[in-house]
N, C-alpha and C positions, 0 to 999 in steps of 0.2 A: 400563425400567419405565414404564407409563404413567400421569399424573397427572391428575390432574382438571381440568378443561375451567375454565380463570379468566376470570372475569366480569370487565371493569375499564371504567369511565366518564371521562370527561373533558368539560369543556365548549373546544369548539373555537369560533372566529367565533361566542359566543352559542349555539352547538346544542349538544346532550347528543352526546355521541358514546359508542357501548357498543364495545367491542373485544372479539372472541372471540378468546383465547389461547390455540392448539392445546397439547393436555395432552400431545405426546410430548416427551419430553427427547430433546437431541441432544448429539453431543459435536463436536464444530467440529474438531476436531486442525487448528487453525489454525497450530500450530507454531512463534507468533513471535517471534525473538529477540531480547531488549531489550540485550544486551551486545555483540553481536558488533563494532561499530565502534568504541565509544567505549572499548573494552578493547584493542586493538590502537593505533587513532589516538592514542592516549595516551601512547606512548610516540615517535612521531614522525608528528606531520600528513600530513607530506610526504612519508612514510619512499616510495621507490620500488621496485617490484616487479613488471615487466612481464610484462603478459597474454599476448603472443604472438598475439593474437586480434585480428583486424581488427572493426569496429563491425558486419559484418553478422553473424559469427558470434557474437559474443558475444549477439546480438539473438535468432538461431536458437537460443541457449542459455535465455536468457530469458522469452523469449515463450509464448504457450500456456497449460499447466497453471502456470505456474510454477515446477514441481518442477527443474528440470534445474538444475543449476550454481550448485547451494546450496551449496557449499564443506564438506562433511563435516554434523555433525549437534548442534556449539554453538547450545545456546540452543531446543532443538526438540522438548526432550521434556515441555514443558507442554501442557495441552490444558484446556478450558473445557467445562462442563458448563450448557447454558445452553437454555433454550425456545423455540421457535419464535412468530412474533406472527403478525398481521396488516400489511402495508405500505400506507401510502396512495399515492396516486401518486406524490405531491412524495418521500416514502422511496425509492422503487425507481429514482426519476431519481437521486436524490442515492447510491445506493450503485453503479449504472451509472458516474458520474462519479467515486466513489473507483476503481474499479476502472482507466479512465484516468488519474487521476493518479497509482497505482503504476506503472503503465505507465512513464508520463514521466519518473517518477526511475530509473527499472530502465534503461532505456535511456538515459539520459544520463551516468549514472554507467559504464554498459558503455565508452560512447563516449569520455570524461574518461577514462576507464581506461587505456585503449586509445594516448590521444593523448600521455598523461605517465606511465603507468605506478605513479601510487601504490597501493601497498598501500588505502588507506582506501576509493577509491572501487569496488573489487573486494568488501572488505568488504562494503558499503555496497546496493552490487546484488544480492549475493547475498541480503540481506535482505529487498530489496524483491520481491525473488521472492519470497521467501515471502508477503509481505504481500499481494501479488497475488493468491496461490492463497489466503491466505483470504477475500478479496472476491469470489472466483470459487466458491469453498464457498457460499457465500453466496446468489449469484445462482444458482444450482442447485439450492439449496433450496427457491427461493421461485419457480422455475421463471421467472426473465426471463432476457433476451440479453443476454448478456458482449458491448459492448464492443470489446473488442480479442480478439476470436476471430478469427483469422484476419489480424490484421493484423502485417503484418514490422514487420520491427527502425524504429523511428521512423518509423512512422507509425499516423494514430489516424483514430477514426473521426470524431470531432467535430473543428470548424473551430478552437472555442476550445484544446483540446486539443493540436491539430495548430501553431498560431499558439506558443502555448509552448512546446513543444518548440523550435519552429524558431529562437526569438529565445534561448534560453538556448543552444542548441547552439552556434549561431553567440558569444555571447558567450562563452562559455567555451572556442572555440576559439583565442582569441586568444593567451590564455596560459595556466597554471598558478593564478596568483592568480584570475583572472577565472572560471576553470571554477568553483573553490571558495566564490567570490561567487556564481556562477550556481547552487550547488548549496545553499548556506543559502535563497537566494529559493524553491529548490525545497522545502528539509526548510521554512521559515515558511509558502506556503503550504500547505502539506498540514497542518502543526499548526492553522491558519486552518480549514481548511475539515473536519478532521477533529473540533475541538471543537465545533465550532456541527453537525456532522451527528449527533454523540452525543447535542446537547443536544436535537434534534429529536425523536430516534430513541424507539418505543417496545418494538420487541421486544428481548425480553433478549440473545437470540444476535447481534444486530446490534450492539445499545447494549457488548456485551462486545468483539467483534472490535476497533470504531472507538476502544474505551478502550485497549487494545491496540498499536493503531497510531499512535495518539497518543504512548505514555508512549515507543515505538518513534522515533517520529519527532524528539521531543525529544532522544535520543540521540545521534543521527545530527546535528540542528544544532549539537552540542556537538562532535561528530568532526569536523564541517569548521570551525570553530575561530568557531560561533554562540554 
C-alpha cells in the first residue's frame, strides 16, 4: 500500500538539507538470524563437524545471491516492513563496503571451516550468507553495484577488503585458536563499522537491515568465545 511522500529536514555542515522519502513500503525479507550460532556454539565452541568442502566450494556455495547453503530455514522467517529513503553518496559507499565485509566473514568462516571442521564456523557462514543477501536486497533497490558480483571464493573487489581477508586467513591458518581470534577481529570489526553505518544512515530500510546485522553480529562474537 502506498503512503504519503514524508518531507524530513536536517541541518548537515550548517545547510538545510530536505530529504524526500519515497512513500512505497517495502518488505526487505532480509531473513536474518539472530540464534543460529550462539545456540549451537553454546553448547561446545569447538564442538567438530566437518564440511567435506574444500574453500573453493564452499566459496561457490556462498557467494552470489547469498541464498545457497543456508543450512535449512532457523531464524529466517522474520521480515521488516520498512521505507525506502534517499542515500547520499557517503550512504551508498558505506552500504557497498558492508556488503564486502559479509563477504569476508562468509568466506573466512567457509575456509576455518574447512581447515578444522567446527560445527560453529559452518553455522556462522551460513548466516553470513544471509546477511550478504540482505545488503545485496539493498543495493538493488537503490539500483548501485554489488561489490562482490562476480567475484570467487576470497577475493574482493577493493584493495582494503582484499588486504583483510588475506591477513586474517593466513592468521587463522595457523591454528584452531588463531582462526577464532581471527574470527572475533572479524565479528568486532563489523559490530565497528556496522553501528557507526546505522548511526549515519537515514533511510528506514537501510537503518533496519544494519540494526539487524549488528544485534547479529554481537552474536556471532559471543559464539567464538568474544
Amino acid at each position: 500500500m502506498r503512503k504519503a511522500t514524508i518531507i524530513t529536514t536536517s541541518i548537515i555542515g550548517g545547510v538545510l538539507a530536505v530529504t524526500l522519502v519515497a512513500g512505497a513500503s517495502f518488505a526487505l525479507g532480509a531473513r536474518i538470524d539472530h540464534n543460529e550460532a550462539s545456540t549451537n556454539a553454546s553448547q561446545d565452541g569447538h564442538e567438530q563437524n566437518g564440511s567435506g568442502r574444500s574453500p573453493g566450494q564452499g566459496g561457490q556455495q556462498g557467494r552470489g545471491s547469498g541464498s545457497e547453503g543456508m543450512g535449512g530455514h532457523e531464524g529466517m522467517s522474520e521480515h521488516e516492513d520498512a521505507e525506502s529513503g534517499i542515500l547520499t553518496s557517503e550512504q551508498e559507499a558505506t552500504l557497498s563496503l558492508m556488503a564486502e565485509e559479509e563477504k569476508v566473514a562468509q568466506d573466512l568462516y567457509v575456509a576455518f571451516g574447512d581447515l578444522y571442521g567446527d560445527r560453529v564456523f559452518s553455522n556462522v557462514s551460513n548466516a553470513e550468507s544471509k546477511h550478504l543477501s540482505a545488503v545485496q536486497t539493498l543495493l538493488e533497490r537503490y539500483d548501485l553495484a554489488d561489490p562482490t558480483l562476480g567475484q570467487e571464493f576470497g577475493e574482493f573487489a577493493s584493495e582494503s577488503m582484499q588486504d583483510l581477508y588475506d591477513s586474517l586467513l593466513t592468521q587463522g591458518s595457523a591454528s584452531r585458536d588463531d582462526a577464532f581470534e581471527a574470527a572475533r577481529t572479524v565479528e568486532k570489526t563489523d559490530i565497528r563499522d556496522l553501528a557507526a553505518a546505522a548511526d549515519d544512515a537515514t533511510a528506514p530500510d537501510v537503518i533496519a537491515v544494519y540494526e539487524r546485522l549488528l544485534a547479529a553480529s554481537e552474536k556471532h562474537l559471543v559464539a567464538f568465545g568474544g
